[in-house]
C-alpha positions as CSV (number, residue, x, y, z in Angstrom):
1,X,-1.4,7.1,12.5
2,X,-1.5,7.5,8.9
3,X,-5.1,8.5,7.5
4,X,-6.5,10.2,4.8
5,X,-6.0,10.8,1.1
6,X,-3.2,13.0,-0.9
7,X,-2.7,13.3,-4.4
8,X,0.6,12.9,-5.3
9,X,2.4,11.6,-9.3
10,X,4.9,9.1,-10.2
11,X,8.1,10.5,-12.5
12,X,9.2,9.1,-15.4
13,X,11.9,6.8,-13.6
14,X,8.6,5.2,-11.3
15,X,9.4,7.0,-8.3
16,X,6.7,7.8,-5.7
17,X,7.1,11.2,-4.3
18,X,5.7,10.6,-0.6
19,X,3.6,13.5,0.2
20,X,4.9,15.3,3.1
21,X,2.5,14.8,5.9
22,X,2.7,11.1,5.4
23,X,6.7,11.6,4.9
24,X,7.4,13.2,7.8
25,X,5.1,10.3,10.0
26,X,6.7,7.9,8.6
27,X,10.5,9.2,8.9
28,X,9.2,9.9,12.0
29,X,7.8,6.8,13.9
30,X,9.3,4.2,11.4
31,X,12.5,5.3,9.3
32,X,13.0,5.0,5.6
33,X,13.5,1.7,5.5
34,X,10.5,0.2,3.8
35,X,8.6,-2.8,2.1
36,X,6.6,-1.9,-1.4
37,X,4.2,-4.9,-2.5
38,X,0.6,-5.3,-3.6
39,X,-1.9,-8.0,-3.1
40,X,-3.3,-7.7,-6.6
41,X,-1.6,-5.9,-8.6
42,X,-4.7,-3.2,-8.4
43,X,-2.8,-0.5,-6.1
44,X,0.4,-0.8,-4.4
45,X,1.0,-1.1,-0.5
46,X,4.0,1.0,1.4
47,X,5.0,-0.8,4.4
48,X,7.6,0.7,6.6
49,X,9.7,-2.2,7.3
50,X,9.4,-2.6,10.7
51,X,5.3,-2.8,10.0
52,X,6.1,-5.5,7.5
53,X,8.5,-7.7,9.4
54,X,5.3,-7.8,12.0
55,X,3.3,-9.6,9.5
56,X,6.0,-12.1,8.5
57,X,6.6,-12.6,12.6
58,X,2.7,-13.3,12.5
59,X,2.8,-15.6,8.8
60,X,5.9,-17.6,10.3
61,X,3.7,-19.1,13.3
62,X,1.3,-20.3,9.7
63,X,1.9,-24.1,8.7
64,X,3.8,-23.8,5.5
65,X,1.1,-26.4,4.4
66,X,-1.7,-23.4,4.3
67,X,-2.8,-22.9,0.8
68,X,-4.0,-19.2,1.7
69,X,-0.3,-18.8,3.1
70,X,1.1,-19.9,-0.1
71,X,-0.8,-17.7,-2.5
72,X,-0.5,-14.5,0.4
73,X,3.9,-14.8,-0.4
74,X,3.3,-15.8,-4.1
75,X,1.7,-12.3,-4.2
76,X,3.8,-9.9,-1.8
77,X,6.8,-11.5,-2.8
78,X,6.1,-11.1,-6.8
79,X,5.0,-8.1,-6.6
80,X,7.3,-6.7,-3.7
81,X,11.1,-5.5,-3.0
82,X,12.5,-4.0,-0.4
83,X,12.9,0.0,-0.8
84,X,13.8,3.3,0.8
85,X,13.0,6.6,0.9
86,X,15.6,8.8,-0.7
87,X,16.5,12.8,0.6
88,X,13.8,13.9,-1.3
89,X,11.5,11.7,0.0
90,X,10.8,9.6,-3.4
91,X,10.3,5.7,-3.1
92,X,10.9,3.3,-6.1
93,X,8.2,1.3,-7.5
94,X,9.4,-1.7,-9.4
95,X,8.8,-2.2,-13.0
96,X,6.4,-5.2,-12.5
97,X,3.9,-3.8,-9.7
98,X,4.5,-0.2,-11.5
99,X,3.1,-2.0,-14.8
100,X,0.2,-4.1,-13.1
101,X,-0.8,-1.0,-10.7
102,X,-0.7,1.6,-13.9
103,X,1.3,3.7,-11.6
104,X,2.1,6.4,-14.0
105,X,1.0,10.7,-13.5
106,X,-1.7,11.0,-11.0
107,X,-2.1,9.1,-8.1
108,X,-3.8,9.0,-4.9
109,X,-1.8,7.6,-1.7
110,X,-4.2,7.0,0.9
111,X,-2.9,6.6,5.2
112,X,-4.1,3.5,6.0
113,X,-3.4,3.2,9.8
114,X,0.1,1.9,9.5
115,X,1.1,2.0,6.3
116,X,-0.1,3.7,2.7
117,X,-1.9,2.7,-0.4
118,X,-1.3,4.0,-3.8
119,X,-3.5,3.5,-6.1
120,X,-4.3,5.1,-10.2
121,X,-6.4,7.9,-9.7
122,X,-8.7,7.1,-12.8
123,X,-8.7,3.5,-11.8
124,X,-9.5,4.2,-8.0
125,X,-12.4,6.5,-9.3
126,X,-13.8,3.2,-11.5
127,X,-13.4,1.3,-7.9
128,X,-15.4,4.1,-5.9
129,X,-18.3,3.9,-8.5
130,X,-18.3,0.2,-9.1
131,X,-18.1,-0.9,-5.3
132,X,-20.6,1.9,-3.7
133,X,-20.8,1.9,0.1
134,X,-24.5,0.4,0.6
135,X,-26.6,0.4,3.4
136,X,-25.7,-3.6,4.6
137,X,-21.9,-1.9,5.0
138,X,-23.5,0.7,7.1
139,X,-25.4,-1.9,8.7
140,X,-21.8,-4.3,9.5
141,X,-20.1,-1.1,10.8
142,X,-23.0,-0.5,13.2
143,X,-22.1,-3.9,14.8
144,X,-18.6,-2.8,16.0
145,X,-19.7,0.6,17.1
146,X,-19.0,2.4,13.5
């Protein structure tokens, strides 16, 4: 399971350098084959590909009339591109999501289960104080057991 938060920077030539405990789990249980995308353009979302092709299994049993279904590949697929690890355990980050991410110097990759989140340190920090975990989130987490 991927969790937690490590810092990590993005090179001149907009390569991820996967930071080793999250490297080696994902070498590990998935490979280096791998699916980079974002919903928003706000952070980007590592997938290992065998995560990914999972969630197209589960879109394909969506009617292709589904407006939600629609604007979900209009995103993933703009924004995404199929990627690997290298040997030294760097990922690419295409020029577009690198762009609408500001994925340049710092950055923060968090483990998100079963797959990892990168996101602009500065611009993650902005998130943290605009979107403050309130007592009605405490409140819905209580409900499932949280």
């Amino acid at each position: 399971m991927l969790r937690g938060n490590s810092p990590a920077k993005i090179d001149d030539k907009g390569r991820l350098k996967v930071p080793s405990g999250f490297r080696a789990l994902v070498e590990e249980q998935y490979g280096v084959e791998l699916f980079v995308t974002s919903l928003s353009g706000e952070s980007v979302r590592v997938y290992p590909m065998s995560v990914w092709n999972e969630i197209e299994r589960k879109l394909a049993a969506v009617p292709s009339s589904l407006p939600a279904r629609s604007r979900f590949f209009d995103r993933v697929n703009y924004f995404g591109q199929a990627a690997e690890l290298d040997k030294q355990g760097r990922v690419l980050i295409h020029p577009r999501l690198r762009e609408a991410a500001d994925m340049n110097g710092e950055v923060d990759v968090f483990g998100l289960y079963d797959y990892l989140e990168v996101w602009n340190h500065d611009r993650f920090v902005a998130k943290l104080q605009r979107e403050p975990f309130t007592d009605e989130d405490a409140r819905v987490l209580a409900q499932y057991g949280i």
